[in-house]
C-alpha positions, 0 to 999 in steps of 0.5 A: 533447458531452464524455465521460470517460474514467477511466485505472487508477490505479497510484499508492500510498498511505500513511495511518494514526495517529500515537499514543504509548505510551498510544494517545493521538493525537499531532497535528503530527508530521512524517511523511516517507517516502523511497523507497529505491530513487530517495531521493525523499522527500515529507513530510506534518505529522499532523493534529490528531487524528493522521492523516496521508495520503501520496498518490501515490506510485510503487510501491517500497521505503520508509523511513519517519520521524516526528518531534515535539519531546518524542518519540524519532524513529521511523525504520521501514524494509521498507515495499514499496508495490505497485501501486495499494495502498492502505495503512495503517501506524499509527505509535507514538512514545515518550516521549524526546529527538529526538536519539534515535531507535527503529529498526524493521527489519522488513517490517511487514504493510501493510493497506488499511482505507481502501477495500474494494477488492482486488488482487493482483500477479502476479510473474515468479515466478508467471508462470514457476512456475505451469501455465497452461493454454495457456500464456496469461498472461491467465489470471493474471487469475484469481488475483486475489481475486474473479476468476471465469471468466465464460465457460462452455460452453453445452449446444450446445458454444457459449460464452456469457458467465455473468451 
């Protein structure tokens, strides 16, 4: 007899559209995406309907490009990819020579609408900055969205686990 075993998953991911200036999806684009931190890049074509998916990726900071014929090359720089993330970044191209290329220098705000699932990251700022109680870093779990502390002192002093 075999049993399973699943691990958390610590890679990232990057999907989303490509779509021109109209909102018209652009099929066939070239989409890489190039860690800052290692130059590691991993490429993806867009799919018909202008879908790409970049998985797995380690945590880091990101520059991503796409490229068509007929279409301005889009390079976009300030992609920070967390642990276990799961991301959506849309991209639009314009209209123009490839030679040209549009340049986005910001920190684009980085969404999951691929799955329901939430997490946070706990920094070593937080970890210095905030009170804990006890001073147990297992608290820090707590932070995250839909933590809730399930033990709870009973009638006696005792403690149970809530259900």
């Amino acid at each position: 007899m075999s049993t399973s075993a699943f691990a958390q998953n610590t890679d990232a991911s990057l999907s989303g559209s490509v779509l021109d200036s109209t909102g018209a999806a652009i099929p066939q684009v070239k989409i890489t995406l190039t860690n800052d931190d290692t130059r590691l890049s991993q490429s993806v074509v867009s799919s018909d309907s202008g879908n790409f998916v970049l998985t797995p990726l380690p945590p880091g900071h990101y520059t991503v490009s796409a490229e068509r014929d007929g279409f301005r090359r889009h390079v976009q720089s300030g992609i920070l990819l967390t642990v276990a993330q799961k991301a959506t970044l849309n991209l639009t191209l314009q209209v123009g020579n490839a030679s040209e290329i549009v340049s986005v220098n910001s920190t684009p705000e980085m969404i999951n609408a691929t799955s329901p699932d939430l997490s946070t990251i706990v920094d070593a700022r937080a970890i210095q900055e905030l009170p804990l109680n006890g001073r147990d870093p297992s608290t820090l779990v707590l932070l995250a969205p839909g933590m809730t502390n399930g033990l709870r002192l009973g009638p006696a002093g005792d403690e149970f686990l809530s259900r």
